[in-house]
Backbone as CSV, one residue per row, in Angstrom:
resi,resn,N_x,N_y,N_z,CA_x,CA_y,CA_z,C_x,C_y,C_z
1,UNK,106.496,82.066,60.508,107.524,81.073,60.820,108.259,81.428,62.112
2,UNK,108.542,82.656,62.277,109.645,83.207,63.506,108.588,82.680,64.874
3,UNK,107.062,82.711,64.545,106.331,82.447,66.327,106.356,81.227,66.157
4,UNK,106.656,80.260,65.794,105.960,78.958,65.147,106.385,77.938,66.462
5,UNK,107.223,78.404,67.297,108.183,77.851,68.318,107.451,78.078,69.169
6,UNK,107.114,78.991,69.988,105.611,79.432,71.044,104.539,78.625,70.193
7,UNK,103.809,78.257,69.213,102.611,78.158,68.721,102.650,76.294,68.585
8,UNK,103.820,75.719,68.370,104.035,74.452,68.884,104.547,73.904,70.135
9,UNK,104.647,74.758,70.553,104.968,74.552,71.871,106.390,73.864,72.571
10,UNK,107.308,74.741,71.581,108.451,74.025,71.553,109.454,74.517,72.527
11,UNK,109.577,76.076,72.827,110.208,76.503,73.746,109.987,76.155,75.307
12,UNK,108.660,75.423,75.974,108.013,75.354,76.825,107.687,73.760,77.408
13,UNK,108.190,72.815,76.274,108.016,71.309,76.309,108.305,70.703,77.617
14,UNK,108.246,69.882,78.134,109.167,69.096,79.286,109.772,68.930,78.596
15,UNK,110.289,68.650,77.557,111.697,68.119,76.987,113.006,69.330,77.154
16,UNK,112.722,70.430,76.470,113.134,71.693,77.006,113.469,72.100,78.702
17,UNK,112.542,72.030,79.304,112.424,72.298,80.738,113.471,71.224,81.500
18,UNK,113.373,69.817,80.812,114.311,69.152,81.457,115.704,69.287,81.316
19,UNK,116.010,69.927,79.421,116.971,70.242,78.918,118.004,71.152,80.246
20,UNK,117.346,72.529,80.285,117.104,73.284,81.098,117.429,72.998,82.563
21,UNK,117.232,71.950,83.367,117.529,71.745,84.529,118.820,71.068,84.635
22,UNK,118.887,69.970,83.455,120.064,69.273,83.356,121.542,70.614,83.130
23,UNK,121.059,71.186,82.428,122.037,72.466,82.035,122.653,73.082,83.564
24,UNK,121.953,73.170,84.026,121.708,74.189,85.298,122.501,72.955,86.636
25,UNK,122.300,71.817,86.003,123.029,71.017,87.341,124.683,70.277,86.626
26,UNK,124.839,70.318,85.610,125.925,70.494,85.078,126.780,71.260,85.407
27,UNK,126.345,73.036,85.085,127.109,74.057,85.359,127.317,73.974,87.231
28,UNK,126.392,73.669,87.631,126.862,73.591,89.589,127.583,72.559,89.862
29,UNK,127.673,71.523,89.106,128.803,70.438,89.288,129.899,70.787,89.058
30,UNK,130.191,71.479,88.034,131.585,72.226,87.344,131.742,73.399,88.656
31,UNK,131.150,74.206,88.695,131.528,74.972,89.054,132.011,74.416,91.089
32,UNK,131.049,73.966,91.054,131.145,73.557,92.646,132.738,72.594,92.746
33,UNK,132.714,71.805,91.815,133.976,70.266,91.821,135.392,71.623,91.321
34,UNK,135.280,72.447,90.890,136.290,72.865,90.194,136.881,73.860,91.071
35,UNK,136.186,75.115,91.755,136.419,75.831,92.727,137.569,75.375,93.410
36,UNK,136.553,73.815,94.718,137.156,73.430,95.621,138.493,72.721,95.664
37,UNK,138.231,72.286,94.122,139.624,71.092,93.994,141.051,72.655,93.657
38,UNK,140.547,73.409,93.025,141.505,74.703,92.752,141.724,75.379,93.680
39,UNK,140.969,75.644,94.707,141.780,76.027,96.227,141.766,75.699,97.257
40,UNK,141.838,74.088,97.266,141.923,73.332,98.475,142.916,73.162,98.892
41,UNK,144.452,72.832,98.635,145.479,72.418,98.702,146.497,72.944,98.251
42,UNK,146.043,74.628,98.313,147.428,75.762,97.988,147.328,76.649,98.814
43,UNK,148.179,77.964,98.937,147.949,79.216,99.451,147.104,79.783,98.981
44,UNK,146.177,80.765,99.116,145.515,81.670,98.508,146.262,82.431,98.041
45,UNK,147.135,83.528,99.000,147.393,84.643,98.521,149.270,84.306,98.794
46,UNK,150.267,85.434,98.836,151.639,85.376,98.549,151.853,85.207,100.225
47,UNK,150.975,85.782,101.387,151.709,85.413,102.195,151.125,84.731,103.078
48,UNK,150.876,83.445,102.550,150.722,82.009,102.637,149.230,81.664,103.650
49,UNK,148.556,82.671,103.239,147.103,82.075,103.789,146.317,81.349,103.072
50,UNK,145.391,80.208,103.531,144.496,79.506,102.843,143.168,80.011,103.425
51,UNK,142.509,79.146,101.870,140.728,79.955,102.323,140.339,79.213,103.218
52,UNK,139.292,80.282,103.351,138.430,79.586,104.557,136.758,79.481,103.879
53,UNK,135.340,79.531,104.844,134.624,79.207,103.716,134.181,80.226,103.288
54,UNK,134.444,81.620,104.224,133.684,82.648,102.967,134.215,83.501,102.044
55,UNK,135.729,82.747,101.788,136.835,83.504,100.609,135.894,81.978,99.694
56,UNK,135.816,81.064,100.245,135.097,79.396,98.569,133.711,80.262,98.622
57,UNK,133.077,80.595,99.323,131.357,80.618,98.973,131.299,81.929,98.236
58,UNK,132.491,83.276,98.298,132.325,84.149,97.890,132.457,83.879,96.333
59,UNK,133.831,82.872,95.941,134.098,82.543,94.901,133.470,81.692,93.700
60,UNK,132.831,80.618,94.309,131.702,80.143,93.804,130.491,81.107,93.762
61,UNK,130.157,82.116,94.368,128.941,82.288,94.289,129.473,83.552,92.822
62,UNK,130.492,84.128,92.922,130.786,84.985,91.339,130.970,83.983,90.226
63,UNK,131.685,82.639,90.696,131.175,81.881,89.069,129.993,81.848,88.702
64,UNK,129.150,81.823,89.895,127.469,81.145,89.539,127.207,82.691,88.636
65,UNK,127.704,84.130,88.859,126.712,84.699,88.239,127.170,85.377,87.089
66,UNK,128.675,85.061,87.275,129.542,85.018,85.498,128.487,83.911,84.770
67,UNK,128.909,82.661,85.184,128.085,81.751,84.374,126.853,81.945,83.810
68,UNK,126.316,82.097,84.899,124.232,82.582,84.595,124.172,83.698,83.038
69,UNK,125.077,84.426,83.832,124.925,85.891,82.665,125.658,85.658,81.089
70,UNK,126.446,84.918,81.690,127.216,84.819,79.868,126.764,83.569,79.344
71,UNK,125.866,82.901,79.857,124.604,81.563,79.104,123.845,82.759,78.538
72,UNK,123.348,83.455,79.206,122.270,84.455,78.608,122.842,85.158,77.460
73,UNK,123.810,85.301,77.645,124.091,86.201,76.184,124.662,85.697,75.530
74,UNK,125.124,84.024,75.265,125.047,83.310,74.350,123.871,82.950,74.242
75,UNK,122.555,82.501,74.680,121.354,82.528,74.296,120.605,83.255,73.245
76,UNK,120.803,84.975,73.622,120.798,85.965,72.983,121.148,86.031,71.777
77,UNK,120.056,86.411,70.489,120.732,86.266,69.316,120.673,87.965,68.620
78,UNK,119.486,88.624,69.531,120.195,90.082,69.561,119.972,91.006,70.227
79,UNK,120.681,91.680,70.525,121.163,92.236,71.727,120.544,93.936,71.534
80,UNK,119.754,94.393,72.913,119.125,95.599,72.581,120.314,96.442,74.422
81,UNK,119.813,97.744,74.122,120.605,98.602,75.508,119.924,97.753,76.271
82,UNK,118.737,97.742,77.076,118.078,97.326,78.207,118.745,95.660,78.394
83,UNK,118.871,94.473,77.291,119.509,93.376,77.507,121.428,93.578,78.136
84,UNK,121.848,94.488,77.580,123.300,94.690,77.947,123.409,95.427,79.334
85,UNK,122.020,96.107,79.949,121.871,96.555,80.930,121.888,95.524,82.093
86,UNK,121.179,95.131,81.473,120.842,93.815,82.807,121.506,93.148,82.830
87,UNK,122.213,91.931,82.115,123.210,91.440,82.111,124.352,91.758,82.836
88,UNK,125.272,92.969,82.252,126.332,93.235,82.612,125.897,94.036,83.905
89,UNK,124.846,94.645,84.005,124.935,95.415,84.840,124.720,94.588,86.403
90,UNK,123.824,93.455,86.350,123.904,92.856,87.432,124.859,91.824,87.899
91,UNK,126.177,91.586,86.941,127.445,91.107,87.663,128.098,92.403,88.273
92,UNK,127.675,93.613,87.536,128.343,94.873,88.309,127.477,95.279,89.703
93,UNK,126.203,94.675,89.716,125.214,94.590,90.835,126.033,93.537,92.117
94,UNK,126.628,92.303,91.535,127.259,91.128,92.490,128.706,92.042,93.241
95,UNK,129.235,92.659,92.240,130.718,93.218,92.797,130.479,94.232,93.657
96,UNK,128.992,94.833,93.542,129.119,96.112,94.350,128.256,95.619,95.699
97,UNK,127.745,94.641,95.321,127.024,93.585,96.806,128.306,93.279,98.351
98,UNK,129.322,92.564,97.005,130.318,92.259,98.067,131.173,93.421,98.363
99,UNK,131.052,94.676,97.882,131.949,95.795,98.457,131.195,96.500,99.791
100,UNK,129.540,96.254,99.984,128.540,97.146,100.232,128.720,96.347,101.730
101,UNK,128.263,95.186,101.561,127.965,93.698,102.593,129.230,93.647,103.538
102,UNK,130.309,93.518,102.482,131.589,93.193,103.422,131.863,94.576,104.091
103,UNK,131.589,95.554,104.213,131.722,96.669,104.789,131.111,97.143,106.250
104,UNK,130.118,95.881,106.077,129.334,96.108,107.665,129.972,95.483,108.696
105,UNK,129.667,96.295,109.327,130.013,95.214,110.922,129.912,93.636,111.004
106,UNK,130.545,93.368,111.481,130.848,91.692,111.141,130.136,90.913,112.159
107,UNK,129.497,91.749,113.300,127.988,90.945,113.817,127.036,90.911,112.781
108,UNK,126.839,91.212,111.504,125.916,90.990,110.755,126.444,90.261,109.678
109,UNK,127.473,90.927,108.955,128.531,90.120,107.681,128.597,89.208,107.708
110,UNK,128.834,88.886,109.304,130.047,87.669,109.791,131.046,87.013,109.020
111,UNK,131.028,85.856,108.228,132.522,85.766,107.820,132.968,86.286,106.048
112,UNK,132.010,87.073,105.678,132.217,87.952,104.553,132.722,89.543,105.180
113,UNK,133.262,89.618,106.201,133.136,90.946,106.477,134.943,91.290,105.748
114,UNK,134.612,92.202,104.900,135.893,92.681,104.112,136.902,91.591,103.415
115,UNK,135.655,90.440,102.972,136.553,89.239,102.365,136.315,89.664,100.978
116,UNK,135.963,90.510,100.270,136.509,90.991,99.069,136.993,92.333,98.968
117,UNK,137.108,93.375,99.410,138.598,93.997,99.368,139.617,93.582,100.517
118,UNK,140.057,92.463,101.459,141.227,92.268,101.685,141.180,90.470,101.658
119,UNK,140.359,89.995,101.152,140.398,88.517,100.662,140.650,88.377,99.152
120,UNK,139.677,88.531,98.571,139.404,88.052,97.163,140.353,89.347,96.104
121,UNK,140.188,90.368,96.147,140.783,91.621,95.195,142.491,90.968,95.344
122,UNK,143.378,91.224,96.220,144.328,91.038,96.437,145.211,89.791,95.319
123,UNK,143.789,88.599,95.637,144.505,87.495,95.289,144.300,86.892,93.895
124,UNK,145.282,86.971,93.297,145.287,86.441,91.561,144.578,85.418,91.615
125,UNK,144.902,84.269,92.626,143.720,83.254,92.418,142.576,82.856,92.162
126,UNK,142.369,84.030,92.677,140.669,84.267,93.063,140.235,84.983,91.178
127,UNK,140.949,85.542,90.448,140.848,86.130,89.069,141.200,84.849,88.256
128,UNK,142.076,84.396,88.614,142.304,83.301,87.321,141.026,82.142,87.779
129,UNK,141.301,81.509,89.237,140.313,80.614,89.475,138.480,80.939,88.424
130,UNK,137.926,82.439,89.021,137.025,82.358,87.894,136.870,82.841,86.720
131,UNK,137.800,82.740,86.108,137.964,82.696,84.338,137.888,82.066,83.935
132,UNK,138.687,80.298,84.723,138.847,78.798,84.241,137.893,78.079,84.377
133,UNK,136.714,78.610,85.489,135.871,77.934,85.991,134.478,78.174,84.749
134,UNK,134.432,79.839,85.071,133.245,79.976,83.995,133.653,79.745,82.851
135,UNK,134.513,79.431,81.953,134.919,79.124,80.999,134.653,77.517,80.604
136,UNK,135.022,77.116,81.747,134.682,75.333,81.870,133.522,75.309,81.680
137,UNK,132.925,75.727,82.633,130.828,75.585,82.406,130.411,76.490,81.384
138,UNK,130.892,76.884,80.587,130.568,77.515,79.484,130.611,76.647,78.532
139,UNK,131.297,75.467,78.476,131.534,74.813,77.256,130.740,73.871,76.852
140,UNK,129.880,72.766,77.814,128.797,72.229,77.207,127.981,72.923,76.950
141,UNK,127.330,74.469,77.269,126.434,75.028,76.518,126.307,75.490,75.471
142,UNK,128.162,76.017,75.619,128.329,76.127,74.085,128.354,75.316,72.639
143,UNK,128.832,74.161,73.514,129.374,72.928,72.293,127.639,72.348,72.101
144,UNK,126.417,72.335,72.820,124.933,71.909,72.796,124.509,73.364,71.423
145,UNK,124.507,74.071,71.721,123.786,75.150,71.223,124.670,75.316,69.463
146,UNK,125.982,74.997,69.274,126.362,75.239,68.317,126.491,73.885,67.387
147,UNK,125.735,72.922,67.925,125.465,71.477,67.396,124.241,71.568,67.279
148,UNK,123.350,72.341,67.956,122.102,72.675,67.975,121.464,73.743,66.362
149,UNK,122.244,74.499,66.242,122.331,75.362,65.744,122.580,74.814,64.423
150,UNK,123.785,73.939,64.159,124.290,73.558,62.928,123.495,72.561,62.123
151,UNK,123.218,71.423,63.117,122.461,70.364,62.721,121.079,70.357,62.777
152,UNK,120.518,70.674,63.964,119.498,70.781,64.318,118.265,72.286,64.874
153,UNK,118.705,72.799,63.624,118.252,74.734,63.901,116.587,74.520,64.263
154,UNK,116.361,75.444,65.125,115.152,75.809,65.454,114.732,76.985,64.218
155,UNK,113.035,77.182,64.764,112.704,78.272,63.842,113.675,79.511,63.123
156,UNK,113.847,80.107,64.942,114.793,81.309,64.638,116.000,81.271,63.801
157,UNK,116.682,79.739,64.029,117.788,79.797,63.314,117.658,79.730,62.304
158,UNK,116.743,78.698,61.745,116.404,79.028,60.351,116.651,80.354,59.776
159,UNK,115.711,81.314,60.019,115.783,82.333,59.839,117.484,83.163,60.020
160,UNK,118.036,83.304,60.709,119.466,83.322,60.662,120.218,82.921,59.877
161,UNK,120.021,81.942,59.504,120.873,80.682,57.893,120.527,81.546,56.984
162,UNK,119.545,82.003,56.747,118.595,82.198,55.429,119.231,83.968,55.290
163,UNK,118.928,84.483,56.660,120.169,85.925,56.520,121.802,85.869,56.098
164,UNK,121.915,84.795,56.608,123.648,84.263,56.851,123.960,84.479,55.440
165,UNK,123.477,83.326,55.090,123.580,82.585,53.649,123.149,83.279,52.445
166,UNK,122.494,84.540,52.681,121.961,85.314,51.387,120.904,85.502,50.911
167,UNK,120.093,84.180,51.778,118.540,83.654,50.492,117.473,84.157,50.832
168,UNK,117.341,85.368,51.685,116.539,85.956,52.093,115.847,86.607,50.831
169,UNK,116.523,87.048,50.178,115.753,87.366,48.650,115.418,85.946,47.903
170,UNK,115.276,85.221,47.826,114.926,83.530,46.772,113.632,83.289,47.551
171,UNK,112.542,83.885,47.071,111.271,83.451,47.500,110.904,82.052,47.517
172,UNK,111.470,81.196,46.660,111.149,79.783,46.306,111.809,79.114,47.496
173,UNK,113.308,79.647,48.245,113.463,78.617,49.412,113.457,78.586,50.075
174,UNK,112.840,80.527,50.546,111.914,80.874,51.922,110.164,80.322,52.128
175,UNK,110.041,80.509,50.727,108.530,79.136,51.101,108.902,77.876,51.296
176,UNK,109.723,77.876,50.573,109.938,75.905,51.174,110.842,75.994,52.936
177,UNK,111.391,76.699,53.306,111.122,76.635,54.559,110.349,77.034,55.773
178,UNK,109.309,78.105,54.860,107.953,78.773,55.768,107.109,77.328,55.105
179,UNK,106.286,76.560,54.556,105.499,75.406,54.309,106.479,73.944,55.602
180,UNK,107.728,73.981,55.588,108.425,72.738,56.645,108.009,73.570,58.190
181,UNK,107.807,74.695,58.131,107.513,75.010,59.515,105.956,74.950,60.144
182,UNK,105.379,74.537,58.985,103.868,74.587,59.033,103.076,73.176,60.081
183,UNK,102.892,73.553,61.166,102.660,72.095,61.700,100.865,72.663,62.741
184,UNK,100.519,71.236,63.109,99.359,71.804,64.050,99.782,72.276,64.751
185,UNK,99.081,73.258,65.769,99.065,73.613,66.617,98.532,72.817,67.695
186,UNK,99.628,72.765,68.864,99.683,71.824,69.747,99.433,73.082,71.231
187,UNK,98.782,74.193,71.513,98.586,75.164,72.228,97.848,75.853,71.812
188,UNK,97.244,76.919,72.990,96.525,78.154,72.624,95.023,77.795,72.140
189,UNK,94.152,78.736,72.032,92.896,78.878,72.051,92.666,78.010,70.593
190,UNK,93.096,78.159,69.406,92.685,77.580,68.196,93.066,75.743,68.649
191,UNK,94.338,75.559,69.190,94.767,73.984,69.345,93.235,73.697,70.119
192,UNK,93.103,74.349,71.181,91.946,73.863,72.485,90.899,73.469,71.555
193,UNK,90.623,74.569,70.423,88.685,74.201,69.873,89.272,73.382,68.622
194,UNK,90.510,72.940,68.135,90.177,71.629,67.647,90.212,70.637,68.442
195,UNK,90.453,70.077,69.410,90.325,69.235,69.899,88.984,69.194,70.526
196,UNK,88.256,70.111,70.999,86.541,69.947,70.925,86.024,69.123,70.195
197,UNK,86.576,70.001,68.706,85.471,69.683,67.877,86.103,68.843,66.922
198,UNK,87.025,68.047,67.713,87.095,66.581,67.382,86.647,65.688,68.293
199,UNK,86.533,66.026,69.288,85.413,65.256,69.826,84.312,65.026,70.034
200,UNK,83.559,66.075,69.488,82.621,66.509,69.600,82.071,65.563,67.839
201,UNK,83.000,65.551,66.978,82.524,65.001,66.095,82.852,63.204,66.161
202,UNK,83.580,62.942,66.818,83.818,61.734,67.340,82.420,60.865,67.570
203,UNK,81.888,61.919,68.824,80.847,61.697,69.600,79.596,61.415,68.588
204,UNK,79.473,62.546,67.596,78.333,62.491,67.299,78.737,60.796,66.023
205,UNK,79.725,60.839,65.230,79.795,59.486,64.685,79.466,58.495,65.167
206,UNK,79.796,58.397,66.491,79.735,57.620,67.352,78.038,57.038,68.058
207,UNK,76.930,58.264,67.659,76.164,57.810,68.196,75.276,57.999,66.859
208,UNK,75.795,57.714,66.149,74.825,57.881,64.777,75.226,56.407,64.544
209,UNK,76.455,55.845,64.506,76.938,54.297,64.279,75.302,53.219,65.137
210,UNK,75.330,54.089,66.372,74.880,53.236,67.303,73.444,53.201,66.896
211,UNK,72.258,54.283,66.719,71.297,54.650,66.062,71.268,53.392,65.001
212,UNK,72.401,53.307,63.925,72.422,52.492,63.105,72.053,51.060,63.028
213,UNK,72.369,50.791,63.843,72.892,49.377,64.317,71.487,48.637,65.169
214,UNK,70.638,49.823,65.910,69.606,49.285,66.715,68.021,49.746,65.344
């Protein structure tokens, strides 16, 4: 039951994939509309400078990878060292980008040069701005996945309910949900040779009808 999602081809669908893109242009709408409208028309910092574009592109570009990373680990239903590695470790990869980058000479930086330790660190804005932001684009994935989850569980979740809920010992209503998971196979080497050798028997009906007939 737990592969049954790879073996129907459910994780991999265009329906999924489109799911998936729509997700992904949602969160850049939020994040992009929300940024600009939050520090367009204030000070940045206390003594009264406004951004310019590489205090917005620096800022948007840390929502994009708050966001990215904490979809993933709401995705995640369990969590091993190497997953908490990567994750966390490559927003700690983004912070040490802009300490490394902004440090060079600013014929190469150019307008990131020391815009996060004397742009972005300094200014509360820049901390609250992405808390509110990834938090915002956090919420249709969240509010999809936990409607997803409730109403409409995939394999895995199944399996999760069935831990949740206790019934992992009640053999009678783990077969009745290992027999509802039971479907053709719509992939992979076994899906491919039935469909052969349904055509293949098609064919031959087909010319035995005809045999018949003459």
């Amino acid at each position: 039951m737990l592969y049954q999602e790879g073996v129907q081809n459910v994780i991999f669908s265009w329906l999924r994939i489109l799911g998936w893109m729509f997700n992904g242009i949602c969160g850049a709408s939020i994040i992009f509309f929300f940024c600009t409208s939050a520090l367009q028309h204030q000070a940045f910092r206390k003594s009264g400078e406004v951004i310019d574009l590489g205090i917005l592109g620096a800022t948007m570009c840390t929502c994009v990878v708050w966001v990215v990373n904490c979809q993933m680990a709401l995705y995640i239903s369990y969590f091993t060292l190497i997953q908490h590695i990567l994750i966390w470790g490559s927003i700690a990869v983004w912070y040490l980008f802009l300490l490394v980058y902004g440090a060079i000479t600013p014929t190469i930086s150019t307008t990131a040069f020391m815009v996060f330790v004397e742009g972005l660190v300094p200014a509360p804005s820049y901390w609250i701005v992405t808390l509110f932001v990834v938090v915002a684009a956090l919420i249709p994935y969240f509010t999809y996945s936990a409607v997803q989850m409730r109403f409409f569980p995939m394999y895995h979740n199944m399996i999760q309910w069935i831990r949740y809920e206790g019934w992992a010992d009640d053999p009678e209503y783990c077969q009745a949900i290992r027999q509802r998971s039971v479907r053709p196979t719509t992939v992979g080497v076994s899906a491919r040779l039935d469909v052969k050798v349904s055509q293949l028997t098609r064919k031959v009906h087909h010319e035995v009808h005809s045999l018949q007939q003459h």
